[in-house]
C-alpha positions as CSV (number, residue, x, y, z in Angstrom):
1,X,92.4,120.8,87.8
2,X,88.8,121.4,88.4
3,X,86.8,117.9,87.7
4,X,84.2,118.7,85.2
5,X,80.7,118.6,86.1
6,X,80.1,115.3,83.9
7,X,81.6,113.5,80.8
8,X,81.0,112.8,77.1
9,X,79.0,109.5,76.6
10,X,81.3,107.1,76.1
11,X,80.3,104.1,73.9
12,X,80.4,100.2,74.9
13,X,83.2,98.7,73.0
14,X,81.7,95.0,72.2
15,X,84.5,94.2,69.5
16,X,87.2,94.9,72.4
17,X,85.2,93.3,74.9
18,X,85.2,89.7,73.0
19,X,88.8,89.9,71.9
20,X,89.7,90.3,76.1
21,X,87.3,87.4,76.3
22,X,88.9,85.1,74.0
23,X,92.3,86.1,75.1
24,X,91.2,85.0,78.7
25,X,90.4,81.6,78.1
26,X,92.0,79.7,80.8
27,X,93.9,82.7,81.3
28,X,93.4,84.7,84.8
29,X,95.0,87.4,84.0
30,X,94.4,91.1,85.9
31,X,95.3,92.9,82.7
32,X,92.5,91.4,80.4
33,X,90.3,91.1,82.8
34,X,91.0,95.0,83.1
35,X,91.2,95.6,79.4
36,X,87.5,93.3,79.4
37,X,86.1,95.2,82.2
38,X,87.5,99.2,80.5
39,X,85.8,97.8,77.3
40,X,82.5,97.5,78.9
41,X,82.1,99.9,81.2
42,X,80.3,102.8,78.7
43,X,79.3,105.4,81.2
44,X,78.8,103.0,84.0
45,X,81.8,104.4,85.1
46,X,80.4,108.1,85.1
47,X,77.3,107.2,86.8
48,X,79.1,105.5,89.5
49,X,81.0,108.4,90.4
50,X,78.3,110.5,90.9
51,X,76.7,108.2,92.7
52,X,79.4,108.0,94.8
53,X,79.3,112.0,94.8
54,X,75.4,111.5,96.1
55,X,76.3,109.7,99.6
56,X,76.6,111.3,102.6
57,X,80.1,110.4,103.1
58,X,81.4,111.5,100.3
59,X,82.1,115.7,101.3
60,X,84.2,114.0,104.0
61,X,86.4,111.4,101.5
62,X,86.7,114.2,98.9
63,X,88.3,116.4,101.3
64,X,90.8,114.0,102.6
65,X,91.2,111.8,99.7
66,X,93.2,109.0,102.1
67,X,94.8,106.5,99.6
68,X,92.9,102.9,100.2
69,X,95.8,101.2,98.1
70,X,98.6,102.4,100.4
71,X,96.4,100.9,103.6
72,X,96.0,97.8,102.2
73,X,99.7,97.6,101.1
74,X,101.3,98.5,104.6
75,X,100.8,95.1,105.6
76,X,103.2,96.0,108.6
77,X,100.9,98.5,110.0
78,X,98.1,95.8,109.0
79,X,99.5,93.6,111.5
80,X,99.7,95.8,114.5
81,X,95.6,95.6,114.5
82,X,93.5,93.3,116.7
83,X,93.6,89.3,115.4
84,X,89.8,89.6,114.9
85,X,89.8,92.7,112.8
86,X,89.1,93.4,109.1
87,X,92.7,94.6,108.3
88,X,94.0,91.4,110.1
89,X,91.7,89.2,108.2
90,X,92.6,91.0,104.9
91,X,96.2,90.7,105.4
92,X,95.8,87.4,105.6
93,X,94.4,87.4,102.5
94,X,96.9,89.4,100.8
95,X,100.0,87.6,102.2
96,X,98.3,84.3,100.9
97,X,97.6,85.4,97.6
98,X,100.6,87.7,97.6
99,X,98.1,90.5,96.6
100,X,99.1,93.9,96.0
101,X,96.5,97.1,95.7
102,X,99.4,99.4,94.0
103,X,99.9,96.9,91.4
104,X,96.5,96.7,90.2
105,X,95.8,100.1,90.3
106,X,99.3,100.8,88.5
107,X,97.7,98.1,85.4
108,X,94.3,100.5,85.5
109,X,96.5,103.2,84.3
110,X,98.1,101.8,81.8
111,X,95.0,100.9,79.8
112,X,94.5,102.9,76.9
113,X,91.5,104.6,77.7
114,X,91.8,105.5,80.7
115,X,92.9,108.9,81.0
116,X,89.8,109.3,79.1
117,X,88.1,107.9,81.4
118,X,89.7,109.7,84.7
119,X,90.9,113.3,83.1
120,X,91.1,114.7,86.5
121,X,92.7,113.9,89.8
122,X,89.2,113.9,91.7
123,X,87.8,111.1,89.2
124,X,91.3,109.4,89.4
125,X,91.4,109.3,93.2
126,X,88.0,107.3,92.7
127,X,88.8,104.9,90.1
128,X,91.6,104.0,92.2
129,X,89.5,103.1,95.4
130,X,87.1,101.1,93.6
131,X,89.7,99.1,92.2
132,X,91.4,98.8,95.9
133,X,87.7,97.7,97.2
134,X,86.7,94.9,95.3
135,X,89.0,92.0,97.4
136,X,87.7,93.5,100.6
137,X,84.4,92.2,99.4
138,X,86.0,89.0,99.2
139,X,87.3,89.1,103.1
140,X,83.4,90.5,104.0
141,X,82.0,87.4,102.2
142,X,84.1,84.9,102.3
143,X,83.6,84.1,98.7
144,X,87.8,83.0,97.9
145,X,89.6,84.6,94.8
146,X,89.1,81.4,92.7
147,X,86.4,80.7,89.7
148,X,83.9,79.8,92.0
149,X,84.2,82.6,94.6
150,X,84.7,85.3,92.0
151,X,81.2,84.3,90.7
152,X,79.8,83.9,93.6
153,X,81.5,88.1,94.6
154,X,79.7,89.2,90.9
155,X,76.7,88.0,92.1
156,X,76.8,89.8,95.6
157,X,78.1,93.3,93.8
158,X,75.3,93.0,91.3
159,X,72.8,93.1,94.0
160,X,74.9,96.5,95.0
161,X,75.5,97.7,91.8
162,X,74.0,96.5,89.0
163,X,77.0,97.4,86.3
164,X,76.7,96.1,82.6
165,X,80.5,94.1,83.1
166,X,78.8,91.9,86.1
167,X,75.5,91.5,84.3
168,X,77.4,90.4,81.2
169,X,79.9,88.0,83.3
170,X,77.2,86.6,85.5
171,X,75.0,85.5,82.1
172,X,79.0,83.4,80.8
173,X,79.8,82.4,84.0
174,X,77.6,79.0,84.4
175,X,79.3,78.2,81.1
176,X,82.9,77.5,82.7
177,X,80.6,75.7,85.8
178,X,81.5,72.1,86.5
179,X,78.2,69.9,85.3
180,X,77.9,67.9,88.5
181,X,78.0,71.8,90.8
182,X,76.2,74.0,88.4
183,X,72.2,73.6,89.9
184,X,73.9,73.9,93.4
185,X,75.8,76.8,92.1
186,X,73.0,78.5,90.6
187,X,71.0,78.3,93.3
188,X,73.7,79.9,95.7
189,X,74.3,82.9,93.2
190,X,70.6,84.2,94.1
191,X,71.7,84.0,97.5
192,X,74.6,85.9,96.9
193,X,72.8,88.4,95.3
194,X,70.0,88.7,97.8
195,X,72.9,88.9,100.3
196,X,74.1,91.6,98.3
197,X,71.3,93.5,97.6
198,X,70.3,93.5,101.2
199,X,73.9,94.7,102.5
200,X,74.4,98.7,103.3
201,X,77.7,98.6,101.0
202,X,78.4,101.8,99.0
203,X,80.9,103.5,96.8
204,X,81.5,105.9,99.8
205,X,82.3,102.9,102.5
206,X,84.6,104.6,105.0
207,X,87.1,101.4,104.5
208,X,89.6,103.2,106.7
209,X,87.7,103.7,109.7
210,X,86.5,99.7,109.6
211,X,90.4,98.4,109.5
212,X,90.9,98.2,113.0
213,X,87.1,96.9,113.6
214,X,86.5,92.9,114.6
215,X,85.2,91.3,110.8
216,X,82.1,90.3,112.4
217,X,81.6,93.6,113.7
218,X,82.2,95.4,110.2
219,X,79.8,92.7,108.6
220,X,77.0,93.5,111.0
221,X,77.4,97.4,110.3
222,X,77.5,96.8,106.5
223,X,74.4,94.3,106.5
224,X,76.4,91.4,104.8
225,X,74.8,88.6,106.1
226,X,77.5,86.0,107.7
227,X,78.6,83.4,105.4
228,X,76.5,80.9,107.7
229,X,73.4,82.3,107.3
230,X,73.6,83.1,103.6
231,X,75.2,79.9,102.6
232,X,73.9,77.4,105.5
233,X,75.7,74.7,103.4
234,X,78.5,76.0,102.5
235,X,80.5,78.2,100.1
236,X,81.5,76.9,96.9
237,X,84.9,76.4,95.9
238,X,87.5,75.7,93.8
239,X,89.8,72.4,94.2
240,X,93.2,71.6,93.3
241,X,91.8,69.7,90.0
242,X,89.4,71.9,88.8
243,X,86.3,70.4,90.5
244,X,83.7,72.5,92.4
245,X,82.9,71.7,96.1
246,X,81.0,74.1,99.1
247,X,83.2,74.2,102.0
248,X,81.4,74.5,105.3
249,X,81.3,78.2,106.9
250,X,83.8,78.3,110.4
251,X,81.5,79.3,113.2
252,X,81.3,83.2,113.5
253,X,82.2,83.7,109.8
């Protein structure tokens, strides 16, 4: 099926947007985060993939279309590559958090709208990557998969892409901040997003080429600033009982 040249405007859905948002109250839960996310998109989606279409490695990824989830899922191949690399450092991730791409790309399909919103392979094949993507930002920042480090990884993607679902969460997100944290936190959010804004991070990343690449490396080709530097006194996050605390930066990260 050809992919068609662009799609019909496709309205923000605010009523489905606060009834994910309710549901998710002390609920972290990839599905209505999905569902929130789907309902606020409007044709942020669309734009996105033709930005995506704009970059000079795109021609290249269309052709070949490699699957990012199935990388990040072979956690056997994963573990052949150098100790220092980005595919070590994400498995370590994954194995920790027992993360896997296939499963969250499987729950983007199964919202209701989203055949609508991929109607053809090329579009799906993109979707798809950007959901794989978003925890290899975490393993580039070092922001963890907790409250405090997802906040912190909305901040750093809005400087790359301003999308209404990370303007919207950024504005709520100093709501659900501990008291005692939240000028610290605030604070460290702009530097997120200057870190962010000043990284060379696009939708046509060649993720599979960087895999076998030391972290420190990949950081340094991508602009991200190392955690050190961004965060000199640390990155926040979250503890066992729900406090907020930084955590120093390990030299070289």
């Amino acid at each position: 099926m050809r992919a068609p040249d662009t799609l019909p405007h496709r309205p923000v859905q605010w009523r489905r947007a606060l009834r994910a948002l309710r549901q998710m109250r002390g609920n972290y839960d990839s599905r209505l985060i999905m569902e929130y996310a789907s309902a606020l998109e409007g044709d942020d989606g669309e734009r996105g993939f033709h930005d995506f279409r704009a970059q000079a490695e795109a021609p290249e990824l269309e052709r070949d279309r490699p699957c990012l989830a199935a990388i990040m899922d072979d956690w056997n191949r994963l573990a052949e590559l150098p100790a220092d690399s980005l595919g070590r450092a994400y498995l370590a991730l994954a194995q920790r958090d027992g993360i896997r791409v296939g499963d969250l790309v499987a729950g983007s399909h199964a919202l209701p709208d989203e055949r609508e919103r991929a109607p053809d392979p090329l579009r799906r094949w993109y979707r798809d990557r950007m959901t794989a993507m978003h925890d290899l930002l975490h393993v580039l920042t070092g922001y963890d998969r907790d409250r405090a480090g997802e906040l912190l990884l909305i901040a750093f993607t809005i400087g790359i892409s301003p999308m209404r679902v990370l303007r919207i969460s950024m504005v709520l997100g100093p709501f659900a901040t501990p008291a005692p944290a939240l000028p610290g936190v605030l604070r460290d959010l702009w530097r997120a997003w200057l870190r962010g804004a000043a990284s060379r991070i696009s939708r046509a990343t060649p993720w599979e080429a960087l895999f076998p690449l030391p972290l420190a490396e990949v950081q340094a080709w991508l602009g991200v600033a190392p955690g050190r530097t961004a965060h000199p006194r640390g990155i926040w996050c979250e503890r066992a009982r729900g406090d907020w605390a930084r955590v120093a930066v390990a030299t070289g990260a």
